[in-house]
mmJSON file of the N, C-alpha and C atoms, coordinates in Angstrom:
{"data_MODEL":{"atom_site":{
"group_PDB":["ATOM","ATOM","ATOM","ATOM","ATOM","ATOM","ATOM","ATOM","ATOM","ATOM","ATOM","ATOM","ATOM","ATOM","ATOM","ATOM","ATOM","ATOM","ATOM","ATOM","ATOM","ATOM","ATOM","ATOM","ATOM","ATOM","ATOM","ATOM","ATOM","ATOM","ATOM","ATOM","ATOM","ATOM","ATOM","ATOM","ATOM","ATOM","ATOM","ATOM","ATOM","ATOM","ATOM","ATOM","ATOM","ATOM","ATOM","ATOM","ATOM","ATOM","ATOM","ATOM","ATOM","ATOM","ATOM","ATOM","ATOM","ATOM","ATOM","ATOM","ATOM","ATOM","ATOM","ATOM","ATOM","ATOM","ATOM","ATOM","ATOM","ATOM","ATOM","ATOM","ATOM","ATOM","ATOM","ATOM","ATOM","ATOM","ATOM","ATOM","ATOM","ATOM","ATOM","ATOM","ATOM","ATOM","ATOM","ATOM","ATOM","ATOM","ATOM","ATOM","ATOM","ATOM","ATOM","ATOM","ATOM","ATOM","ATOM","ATOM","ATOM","ATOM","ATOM","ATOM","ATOM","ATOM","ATOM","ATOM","ATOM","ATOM","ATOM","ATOM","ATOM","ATOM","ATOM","ATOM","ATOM","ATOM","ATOM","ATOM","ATOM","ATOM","ATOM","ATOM","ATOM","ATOM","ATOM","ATOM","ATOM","ATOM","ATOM","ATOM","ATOM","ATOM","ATOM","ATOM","ATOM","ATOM","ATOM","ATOM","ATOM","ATOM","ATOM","ATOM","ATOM","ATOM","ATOM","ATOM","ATOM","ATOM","ATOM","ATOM","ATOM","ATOM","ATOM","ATOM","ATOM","ATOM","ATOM","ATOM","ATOM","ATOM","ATOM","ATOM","ATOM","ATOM","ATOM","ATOM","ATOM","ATOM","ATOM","ATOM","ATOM","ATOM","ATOM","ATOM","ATOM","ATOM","ATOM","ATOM","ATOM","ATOM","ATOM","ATOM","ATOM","ATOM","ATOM","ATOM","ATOM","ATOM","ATOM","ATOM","ATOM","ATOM","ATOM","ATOM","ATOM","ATOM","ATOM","ATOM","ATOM","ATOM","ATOM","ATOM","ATOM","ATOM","ATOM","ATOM","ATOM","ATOM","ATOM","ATOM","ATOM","ATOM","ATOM","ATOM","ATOM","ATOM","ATOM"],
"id":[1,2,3,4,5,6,7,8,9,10,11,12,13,14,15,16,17,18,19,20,21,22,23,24,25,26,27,28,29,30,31,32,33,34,35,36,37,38,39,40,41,42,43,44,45,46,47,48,49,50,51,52,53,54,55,56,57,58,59,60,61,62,63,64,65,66,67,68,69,70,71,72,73,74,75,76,77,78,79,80,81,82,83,84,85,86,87,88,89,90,91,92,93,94,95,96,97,98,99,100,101,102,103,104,105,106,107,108,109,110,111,112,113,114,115,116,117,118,119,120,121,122,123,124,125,126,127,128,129,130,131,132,133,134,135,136,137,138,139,140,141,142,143,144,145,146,147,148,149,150,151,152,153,154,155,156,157,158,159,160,161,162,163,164,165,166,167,168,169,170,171,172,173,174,175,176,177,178,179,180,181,182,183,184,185,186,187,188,189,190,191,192,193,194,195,196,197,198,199,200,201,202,203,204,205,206,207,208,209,210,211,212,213,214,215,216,217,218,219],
"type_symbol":["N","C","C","N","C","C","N","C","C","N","C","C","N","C","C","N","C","C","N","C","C","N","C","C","N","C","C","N","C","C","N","C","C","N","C","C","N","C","C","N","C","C","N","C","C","N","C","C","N","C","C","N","C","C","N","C","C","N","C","C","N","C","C","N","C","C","N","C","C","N","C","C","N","C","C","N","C","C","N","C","C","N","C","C","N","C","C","N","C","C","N","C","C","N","C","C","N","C","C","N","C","C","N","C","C","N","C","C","N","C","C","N","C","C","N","C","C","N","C","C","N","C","C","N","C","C","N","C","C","N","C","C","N","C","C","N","C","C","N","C","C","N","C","C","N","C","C","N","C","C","N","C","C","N","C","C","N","C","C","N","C","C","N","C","C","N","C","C","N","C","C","N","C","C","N","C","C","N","C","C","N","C","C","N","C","C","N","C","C","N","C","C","N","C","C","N","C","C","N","C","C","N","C","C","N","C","C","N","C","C","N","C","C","N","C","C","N","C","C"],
"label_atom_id":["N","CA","C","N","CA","C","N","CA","C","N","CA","C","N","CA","C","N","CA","C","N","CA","C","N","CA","C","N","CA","C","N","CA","C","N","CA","C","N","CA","C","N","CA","C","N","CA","C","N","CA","C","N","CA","C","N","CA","C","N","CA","C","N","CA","C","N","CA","C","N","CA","C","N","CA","C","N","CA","C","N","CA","C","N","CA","C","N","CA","C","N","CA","C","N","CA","C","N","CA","C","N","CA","C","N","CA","C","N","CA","C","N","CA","C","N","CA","C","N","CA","C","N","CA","C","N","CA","C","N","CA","C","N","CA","C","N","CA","C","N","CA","C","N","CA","C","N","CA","C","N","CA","C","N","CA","C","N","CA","C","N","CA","C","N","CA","C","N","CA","C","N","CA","C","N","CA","C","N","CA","C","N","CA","C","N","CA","C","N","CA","C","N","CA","C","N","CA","C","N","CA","C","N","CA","C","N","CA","C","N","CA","C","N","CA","C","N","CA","C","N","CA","C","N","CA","C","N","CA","C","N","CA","C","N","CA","C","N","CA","C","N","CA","C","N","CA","C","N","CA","C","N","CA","C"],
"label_alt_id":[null,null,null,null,null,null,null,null,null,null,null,null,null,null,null,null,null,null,null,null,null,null,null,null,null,null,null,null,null,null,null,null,null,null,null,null,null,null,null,null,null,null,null,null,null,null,null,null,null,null,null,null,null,null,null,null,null,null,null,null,null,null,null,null,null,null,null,null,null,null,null,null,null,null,null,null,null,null,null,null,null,null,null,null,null,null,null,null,null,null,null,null,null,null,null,null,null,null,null,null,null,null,null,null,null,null,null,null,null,null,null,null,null,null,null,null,null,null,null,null,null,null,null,null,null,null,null,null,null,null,null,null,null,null,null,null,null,null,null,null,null,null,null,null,null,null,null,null,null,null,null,null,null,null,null,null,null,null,null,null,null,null,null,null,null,null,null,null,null,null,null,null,null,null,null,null,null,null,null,null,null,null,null,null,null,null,null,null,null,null,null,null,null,null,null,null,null,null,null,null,null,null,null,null,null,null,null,null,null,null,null,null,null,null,null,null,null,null,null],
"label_comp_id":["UNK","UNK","UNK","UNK","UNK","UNK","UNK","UNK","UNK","UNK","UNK","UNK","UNK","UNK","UNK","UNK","UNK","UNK","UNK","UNK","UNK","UNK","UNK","UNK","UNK","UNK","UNK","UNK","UNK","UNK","UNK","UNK","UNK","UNK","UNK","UNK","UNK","UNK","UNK","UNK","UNK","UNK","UNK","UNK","UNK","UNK","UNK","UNK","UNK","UNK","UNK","UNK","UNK","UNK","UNK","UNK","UNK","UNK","UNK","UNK","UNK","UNK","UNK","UNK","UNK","UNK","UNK","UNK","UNK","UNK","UNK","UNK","UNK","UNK","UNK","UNK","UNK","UNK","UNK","UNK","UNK","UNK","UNK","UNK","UNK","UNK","UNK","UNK","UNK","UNK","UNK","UNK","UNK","UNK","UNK","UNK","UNK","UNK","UNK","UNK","UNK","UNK","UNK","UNK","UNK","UNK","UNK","UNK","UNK","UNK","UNK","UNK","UNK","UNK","UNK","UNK","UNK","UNK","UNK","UNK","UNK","UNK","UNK","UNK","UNK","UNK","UNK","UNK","UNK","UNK","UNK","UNK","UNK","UNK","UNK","UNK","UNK","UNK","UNK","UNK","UNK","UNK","UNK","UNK","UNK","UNK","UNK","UNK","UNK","UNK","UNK","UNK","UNK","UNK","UNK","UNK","UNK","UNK","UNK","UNK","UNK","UNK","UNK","UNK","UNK","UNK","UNK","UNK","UNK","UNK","UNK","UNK","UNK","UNK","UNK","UNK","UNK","UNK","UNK","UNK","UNK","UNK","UNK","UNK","UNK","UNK","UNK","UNK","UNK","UNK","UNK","UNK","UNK","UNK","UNK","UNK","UNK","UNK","UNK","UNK","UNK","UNK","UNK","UNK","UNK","UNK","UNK","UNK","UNK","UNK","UNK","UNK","UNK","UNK","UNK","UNK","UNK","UNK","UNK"],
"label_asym_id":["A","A","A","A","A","A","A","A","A","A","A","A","A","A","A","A","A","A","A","A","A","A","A","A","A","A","A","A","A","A","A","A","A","A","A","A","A","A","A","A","A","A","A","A","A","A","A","A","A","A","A","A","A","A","A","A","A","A","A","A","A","A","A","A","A","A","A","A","A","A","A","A","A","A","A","A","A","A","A","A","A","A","A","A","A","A","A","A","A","A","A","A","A","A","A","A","A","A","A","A","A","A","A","A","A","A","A","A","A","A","A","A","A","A","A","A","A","A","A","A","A","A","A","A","A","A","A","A","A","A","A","A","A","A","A","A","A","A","A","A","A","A","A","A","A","A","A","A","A","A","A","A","A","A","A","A","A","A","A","A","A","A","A","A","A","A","A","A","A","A","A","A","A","A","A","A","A","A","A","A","A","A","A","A","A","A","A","A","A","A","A","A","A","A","A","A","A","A","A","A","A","A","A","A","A","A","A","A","A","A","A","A","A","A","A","A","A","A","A"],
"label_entity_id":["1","1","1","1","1","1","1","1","1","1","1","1","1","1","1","1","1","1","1","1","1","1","1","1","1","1","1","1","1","1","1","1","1","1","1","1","1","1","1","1","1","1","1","1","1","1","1","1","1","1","1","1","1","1","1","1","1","1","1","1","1","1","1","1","1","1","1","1","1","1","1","1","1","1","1","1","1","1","1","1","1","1","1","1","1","1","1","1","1","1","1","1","1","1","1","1","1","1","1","1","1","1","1","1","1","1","1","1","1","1","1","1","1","1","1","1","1","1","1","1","1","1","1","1","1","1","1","1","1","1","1","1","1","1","1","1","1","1","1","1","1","1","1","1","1","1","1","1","1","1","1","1","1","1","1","1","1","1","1","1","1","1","1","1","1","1","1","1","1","1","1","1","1","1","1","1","1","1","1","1","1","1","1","1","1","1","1","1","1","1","1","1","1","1","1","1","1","1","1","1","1","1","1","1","1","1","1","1","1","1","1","1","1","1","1","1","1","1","1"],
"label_seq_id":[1,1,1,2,2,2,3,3,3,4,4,4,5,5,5,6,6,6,7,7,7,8,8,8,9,9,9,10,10,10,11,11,11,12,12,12,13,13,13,14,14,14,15,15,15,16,16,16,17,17,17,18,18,18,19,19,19,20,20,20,21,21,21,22,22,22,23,23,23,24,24,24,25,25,25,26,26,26,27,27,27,28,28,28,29,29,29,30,30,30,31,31,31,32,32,32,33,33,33,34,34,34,35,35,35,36,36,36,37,37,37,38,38,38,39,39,39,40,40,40,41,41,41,42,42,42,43,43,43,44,44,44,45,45,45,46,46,46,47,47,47,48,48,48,49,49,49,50,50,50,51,51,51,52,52,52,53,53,53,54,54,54,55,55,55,56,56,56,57,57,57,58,58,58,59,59,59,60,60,60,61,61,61,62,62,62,63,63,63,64,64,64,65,65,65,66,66,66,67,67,67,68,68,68,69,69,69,70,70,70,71,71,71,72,72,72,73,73,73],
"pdbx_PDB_ins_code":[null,null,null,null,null,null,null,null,null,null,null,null,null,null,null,null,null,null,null,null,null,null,null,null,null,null,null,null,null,null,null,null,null,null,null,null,null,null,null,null,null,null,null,null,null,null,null,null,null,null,null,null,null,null,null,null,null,null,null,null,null,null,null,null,null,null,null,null,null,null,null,null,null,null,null,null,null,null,null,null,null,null,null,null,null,null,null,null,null,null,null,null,null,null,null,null,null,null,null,null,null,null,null,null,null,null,null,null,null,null,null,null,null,null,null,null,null,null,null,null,null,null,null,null,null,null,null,null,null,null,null,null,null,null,null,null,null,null,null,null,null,null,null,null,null,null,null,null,null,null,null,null,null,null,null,null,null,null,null,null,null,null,null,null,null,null,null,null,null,null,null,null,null,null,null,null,null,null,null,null,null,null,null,null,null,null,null,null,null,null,null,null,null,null,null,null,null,null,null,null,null,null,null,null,null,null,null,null,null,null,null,null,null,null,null,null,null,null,null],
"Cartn_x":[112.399,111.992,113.213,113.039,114.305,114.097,114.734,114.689,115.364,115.87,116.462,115.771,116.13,115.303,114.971,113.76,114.362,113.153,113.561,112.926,112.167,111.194,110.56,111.694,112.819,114.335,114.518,114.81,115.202,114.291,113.394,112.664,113.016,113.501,113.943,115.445,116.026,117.633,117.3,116.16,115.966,115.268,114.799,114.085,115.157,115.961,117.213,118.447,117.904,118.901,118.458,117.027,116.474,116.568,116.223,116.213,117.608,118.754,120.222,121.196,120.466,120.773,122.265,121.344,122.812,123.733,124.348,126.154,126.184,124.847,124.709,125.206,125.407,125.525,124.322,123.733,121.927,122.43,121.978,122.27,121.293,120.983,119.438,119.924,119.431,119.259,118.681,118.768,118.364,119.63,119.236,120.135,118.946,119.913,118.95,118.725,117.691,116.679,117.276,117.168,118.096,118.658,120.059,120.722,119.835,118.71,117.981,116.874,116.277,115.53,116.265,117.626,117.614,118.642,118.275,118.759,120.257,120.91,122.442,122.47,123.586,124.698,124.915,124.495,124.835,125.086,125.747,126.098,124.806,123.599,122.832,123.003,122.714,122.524,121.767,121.858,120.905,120.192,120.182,119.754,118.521,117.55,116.533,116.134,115.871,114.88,113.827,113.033,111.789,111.081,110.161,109.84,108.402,107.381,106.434,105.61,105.588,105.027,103.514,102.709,101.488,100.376,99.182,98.59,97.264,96.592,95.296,95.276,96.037,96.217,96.226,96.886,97.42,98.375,98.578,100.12,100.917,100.711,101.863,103.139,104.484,105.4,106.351,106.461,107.09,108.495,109.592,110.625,110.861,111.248,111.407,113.007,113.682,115.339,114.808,115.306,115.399,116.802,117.125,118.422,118.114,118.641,118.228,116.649,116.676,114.73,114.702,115.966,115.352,114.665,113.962,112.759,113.476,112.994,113.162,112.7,111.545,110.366,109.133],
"Cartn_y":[95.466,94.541,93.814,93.333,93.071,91.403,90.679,89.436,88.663,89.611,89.208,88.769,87.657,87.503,88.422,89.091,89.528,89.206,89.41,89.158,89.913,90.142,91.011,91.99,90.802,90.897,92.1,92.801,93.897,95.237,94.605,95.962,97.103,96.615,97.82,97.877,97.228,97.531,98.582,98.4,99.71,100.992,100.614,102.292,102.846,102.465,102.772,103.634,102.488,103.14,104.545,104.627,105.643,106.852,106.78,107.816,108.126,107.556,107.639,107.262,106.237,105.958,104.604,104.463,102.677,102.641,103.409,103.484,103.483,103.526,103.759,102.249,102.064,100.945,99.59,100.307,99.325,98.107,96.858,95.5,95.16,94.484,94.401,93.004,91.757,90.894,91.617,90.906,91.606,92.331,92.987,94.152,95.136,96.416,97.42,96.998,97.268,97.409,98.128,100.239,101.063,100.575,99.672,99.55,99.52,98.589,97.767,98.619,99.227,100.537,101.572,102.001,102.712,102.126,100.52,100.227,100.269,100.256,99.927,98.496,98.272,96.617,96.214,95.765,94.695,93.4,92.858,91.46,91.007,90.615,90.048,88.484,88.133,86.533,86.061,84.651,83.836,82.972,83.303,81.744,82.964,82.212,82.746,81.647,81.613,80.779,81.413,80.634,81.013,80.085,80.555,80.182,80.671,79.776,79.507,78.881,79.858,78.952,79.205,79.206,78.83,80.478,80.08,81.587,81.346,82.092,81.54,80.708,80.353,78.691,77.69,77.763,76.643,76.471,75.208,74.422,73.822,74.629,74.193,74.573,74.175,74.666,74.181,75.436,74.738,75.838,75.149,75.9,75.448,76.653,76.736,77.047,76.547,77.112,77.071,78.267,78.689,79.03,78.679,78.684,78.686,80.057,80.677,79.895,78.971,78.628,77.646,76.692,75.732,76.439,75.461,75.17,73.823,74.062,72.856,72.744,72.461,72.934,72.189],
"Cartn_z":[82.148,83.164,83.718,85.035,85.712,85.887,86.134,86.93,87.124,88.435,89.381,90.56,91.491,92.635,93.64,94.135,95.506,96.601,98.098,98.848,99.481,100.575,101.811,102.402,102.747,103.642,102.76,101.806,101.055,101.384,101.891,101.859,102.77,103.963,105.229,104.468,104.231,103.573,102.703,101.378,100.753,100.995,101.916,102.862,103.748,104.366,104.892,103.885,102.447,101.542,101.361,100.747,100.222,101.241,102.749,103.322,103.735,103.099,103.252,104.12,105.268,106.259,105.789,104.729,104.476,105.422,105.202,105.942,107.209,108.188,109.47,109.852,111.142,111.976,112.152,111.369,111.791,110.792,111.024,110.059,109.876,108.903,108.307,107.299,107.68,106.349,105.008,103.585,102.526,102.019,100.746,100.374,99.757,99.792,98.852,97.373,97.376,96.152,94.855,95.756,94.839,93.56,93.922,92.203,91.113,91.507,90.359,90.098,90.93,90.795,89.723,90.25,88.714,87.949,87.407,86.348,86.226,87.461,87.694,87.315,86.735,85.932,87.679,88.266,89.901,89.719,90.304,90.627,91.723,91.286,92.366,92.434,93.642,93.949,92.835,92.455,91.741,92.203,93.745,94.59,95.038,95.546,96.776,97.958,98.72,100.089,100.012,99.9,100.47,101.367,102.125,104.176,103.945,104.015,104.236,106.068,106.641,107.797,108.475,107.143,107.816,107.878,107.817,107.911,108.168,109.197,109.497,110.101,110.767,111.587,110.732,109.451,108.674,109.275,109.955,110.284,109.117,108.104,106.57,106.888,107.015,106.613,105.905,104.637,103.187,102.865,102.623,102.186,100.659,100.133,98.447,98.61,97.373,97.233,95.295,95.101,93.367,93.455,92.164,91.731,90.573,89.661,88.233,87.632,87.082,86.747,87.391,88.324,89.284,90.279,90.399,91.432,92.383,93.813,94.507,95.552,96.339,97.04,97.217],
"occupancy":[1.0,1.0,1.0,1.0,1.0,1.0,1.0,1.0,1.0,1.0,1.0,1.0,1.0,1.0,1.0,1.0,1.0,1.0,1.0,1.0,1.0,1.0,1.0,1.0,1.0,1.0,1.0,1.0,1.0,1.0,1.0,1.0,1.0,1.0,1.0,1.0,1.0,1.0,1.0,1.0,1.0,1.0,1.0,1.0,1.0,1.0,1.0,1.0,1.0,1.0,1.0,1.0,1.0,1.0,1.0,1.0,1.0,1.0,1.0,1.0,1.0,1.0,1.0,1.0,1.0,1.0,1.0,1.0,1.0,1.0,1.0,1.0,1.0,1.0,1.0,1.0,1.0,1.0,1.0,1.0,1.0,1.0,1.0,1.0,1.0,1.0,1.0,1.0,1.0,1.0,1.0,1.0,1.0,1.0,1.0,1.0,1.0,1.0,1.0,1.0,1.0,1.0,1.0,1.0,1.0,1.0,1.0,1.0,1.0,1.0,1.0,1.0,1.0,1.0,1.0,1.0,1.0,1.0,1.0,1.0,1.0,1.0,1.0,1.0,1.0,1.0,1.0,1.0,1.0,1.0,1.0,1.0,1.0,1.0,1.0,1.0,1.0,1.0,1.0,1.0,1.0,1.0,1.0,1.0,1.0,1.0,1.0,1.0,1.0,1.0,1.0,1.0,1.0,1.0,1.0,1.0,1.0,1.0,1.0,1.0,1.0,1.0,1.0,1.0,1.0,1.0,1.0,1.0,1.0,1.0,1.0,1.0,1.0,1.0,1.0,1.0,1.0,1.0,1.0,1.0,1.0,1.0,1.0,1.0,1.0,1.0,1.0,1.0,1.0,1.0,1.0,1.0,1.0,1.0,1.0,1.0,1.0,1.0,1.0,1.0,1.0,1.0,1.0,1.0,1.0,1.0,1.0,1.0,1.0,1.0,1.0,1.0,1.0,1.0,1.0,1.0,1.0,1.0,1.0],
"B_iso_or_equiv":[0.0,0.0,0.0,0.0,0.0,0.0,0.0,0.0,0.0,0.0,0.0,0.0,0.0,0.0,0.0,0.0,0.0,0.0,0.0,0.0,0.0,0.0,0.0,0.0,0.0,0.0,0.0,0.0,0.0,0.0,0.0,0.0,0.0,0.0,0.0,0.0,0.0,0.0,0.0,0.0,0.0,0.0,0.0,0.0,0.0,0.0,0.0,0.0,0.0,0.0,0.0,0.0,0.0,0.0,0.0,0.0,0.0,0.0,0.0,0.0,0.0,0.0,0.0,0.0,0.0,0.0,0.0,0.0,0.0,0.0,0.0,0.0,0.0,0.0,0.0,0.0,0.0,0.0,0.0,0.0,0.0,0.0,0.0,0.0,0.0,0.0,0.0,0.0,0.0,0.0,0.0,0.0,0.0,0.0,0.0,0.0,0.0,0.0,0.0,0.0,0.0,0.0,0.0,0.0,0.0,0.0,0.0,0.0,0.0,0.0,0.0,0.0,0.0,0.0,0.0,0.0,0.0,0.0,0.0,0.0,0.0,0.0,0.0,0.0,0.0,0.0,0.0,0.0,0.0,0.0,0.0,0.0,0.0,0.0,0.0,0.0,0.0,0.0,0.0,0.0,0.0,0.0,0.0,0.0,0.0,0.0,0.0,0.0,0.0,0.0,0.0,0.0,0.0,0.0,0.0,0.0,0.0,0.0,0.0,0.0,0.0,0.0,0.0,0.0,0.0,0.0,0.0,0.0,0.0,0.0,0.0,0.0,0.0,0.0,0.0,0.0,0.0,0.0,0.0,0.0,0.0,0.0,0.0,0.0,0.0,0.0,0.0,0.0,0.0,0.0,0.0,0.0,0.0,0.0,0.0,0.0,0.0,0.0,0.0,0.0,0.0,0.0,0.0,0.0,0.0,0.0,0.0,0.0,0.0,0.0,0.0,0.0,0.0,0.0,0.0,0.0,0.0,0.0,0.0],
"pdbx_formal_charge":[null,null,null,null,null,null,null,null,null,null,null,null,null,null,null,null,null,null,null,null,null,null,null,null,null,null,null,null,null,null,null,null,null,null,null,null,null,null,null,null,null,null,null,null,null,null,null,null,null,null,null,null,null,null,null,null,null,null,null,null,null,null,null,null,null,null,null,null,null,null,null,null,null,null,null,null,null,null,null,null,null,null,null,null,null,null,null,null,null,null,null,null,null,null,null,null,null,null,null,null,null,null,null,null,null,null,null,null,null,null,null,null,null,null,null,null,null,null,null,null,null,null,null,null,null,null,null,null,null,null,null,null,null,null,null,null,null,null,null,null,null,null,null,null,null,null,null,null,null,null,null,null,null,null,null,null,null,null,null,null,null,null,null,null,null,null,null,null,null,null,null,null,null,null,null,null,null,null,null,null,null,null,null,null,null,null,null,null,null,null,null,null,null,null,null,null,null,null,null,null,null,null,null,null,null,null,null,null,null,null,null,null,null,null,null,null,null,null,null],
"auth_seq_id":[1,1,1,2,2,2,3,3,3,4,4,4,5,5,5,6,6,6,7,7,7,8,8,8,9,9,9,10,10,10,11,11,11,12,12,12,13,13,13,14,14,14,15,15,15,16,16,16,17,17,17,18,18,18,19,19,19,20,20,20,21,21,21,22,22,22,23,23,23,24,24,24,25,25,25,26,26,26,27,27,27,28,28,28,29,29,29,30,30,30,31,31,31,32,32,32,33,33,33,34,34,34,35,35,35,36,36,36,37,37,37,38,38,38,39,39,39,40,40,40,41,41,41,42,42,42,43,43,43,44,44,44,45,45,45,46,46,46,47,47,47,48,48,48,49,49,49,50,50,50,51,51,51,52,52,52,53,53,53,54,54,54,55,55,55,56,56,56,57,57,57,58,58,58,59,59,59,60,60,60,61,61,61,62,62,62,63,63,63,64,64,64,65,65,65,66,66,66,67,67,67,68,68,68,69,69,69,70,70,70,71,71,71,72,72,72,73,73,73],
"auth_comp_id":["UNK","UNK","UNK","UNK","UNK","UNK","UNK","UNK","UNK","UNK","UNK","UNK","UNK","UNK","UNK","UNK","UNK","UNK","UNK","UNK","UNK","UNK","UNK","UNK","UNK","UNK","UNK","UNK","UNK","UNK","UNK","UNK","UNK","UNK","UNK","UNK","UNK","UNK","UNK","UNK","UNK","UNK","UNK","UNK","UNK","UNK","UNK","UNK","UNK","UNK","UNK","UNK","UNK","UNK","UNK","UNK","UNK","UNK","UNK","UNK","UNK","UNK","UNK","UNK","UNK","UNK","UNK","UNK","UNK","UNK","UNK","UNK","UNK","UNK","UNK","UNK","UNK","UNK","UNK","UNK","UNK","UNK","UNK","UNK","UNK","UNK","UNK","UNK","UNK","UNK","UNK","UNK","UNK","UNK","UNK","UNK","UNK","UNK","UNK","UNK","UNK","UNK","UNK","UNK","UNK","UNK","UNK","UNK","UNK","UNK","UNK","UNK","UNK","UNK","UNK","UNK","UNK","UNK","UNK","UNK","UNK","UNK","UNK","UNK","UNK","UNK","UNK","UNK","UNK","UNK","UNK","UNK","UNK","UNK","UNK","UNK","UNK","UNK","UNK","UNK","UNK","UNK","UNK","UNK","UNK","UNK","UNK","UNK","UNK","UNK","UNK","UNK","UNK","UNK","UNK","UNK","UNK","UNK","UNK","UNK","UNK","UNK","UNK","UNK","UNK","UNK","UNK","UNK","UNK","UNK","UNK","UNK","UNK","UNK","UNK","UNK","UNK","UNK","UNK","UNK","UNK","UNK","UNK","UNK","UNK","UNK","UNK","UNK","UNK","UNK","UNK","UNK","UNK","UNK","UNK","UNK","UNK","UNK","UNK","UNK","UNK","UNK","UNK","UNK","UNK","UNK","UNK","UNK","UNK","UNK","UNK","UNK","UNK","UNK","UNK","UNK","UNK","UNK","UNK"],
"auth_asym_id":["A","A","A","A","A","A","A","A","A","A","A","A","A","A","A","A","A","A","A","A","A","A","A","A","A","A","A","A","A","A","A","A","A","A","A","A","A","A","A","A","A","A","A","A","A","A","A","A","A","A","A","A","A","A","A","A","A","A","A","A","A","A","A","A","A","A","A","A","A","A","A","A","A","A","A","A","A","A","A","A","A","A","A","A","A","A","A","A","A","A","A","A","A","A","A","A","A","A","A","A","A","A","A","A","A","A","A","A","A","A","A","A","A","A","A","A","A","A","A","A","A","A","A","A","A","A","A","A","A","A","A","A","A","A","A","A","A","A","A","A","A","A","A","A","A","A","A","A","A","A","A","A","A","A","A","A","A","A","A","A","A","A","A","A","A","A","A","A","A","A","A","A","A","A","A","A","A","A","A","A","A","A","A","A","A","A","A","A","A","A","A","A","A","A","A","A","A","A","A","A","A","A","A","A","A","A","A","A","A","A","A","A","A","A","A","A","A","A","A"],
"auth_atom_id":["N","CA","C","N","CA","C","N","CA","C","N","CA","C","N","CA","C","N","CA","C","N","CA","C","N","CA","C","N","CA","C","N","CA","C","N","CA","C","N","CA","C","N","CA","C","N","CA","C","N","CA","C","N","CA","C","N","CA","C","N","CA","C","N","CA","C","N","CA","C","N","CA","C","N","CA","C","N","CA","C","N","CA","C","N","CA","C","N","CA","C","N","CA","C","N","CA","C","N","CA","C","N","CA","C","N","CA","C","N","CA","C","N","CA","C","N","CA","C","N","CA","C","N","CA","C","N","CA","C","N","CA","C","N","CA","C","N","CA","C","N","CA","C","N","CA","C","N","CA","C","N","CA","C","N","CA","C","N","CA","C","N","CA","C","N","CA","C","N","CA","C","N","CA","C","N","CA","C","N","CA","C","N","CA","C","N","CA","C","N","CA","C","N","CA","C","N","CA","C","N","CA","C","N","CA","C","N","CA","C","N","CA","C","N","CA","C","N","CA","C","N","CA","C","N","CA","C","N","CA","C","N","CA","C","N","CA","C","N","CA","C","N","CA","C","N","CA","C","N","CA","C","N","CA","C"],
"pdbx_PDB_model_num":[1,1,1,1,1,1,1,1,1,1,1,1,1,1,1,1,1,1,1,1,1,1,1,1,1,1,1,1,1,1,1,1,1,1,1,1,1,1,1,1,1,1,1,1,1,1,1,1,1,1,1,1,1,1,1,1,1,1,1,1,1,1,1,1,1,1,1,1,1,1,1,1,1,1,1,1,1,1,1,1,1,1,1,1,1,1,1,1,1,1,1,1,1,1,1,1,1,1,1,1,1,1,1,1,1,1,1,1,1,1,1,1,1,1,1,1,1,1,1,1,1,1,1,1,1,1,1,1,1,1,1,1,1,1,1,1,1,1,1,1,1,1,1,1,1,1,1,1,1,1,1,1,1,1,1,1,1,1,1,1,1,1,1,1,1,1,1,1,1,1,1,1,1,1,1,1,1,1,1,1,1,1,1,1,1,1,1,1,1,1,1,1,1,1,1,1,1,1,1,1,1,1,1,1,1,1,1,1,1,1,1,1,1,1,1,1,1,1,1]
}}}
């Protein structure tokens, strides 16, 4: 089991990876997934954001910052 943070933002970075595209010119917030998928030693971030803005016509909007088991949100 892994736990490391990751985001949504990773997800087109790792379909890009997978269909081999990475190295292309396209920029994409996030990073690939891949390393951690097969259990590669990576240097990942320890921070995350997280962005809450609302659903259903909830006018909530809440930002989260984690930093290793902080919470601050």
């Amino acid at each position: 089991m892994r736990e490391e943070w990751v985001s949504l933002a990773d997800i087109y970075p790792t379909l890009l990876d997978l269909a081999g595209t990475a190295g292309s010119d396209t920029e994409a917030d996030g990073r690939s997934l891949v390393p951690l998928l097969r259990q590669d030693d990576v240097a990942w971030p320890e921070t995350a954001v997280v962005e809450f803005n609302g659903v259903n016509g909830l006018a909530t909007t809440m930002v989260t910052l984690r930093h290793k088991h902080l919470k601050y949100g």
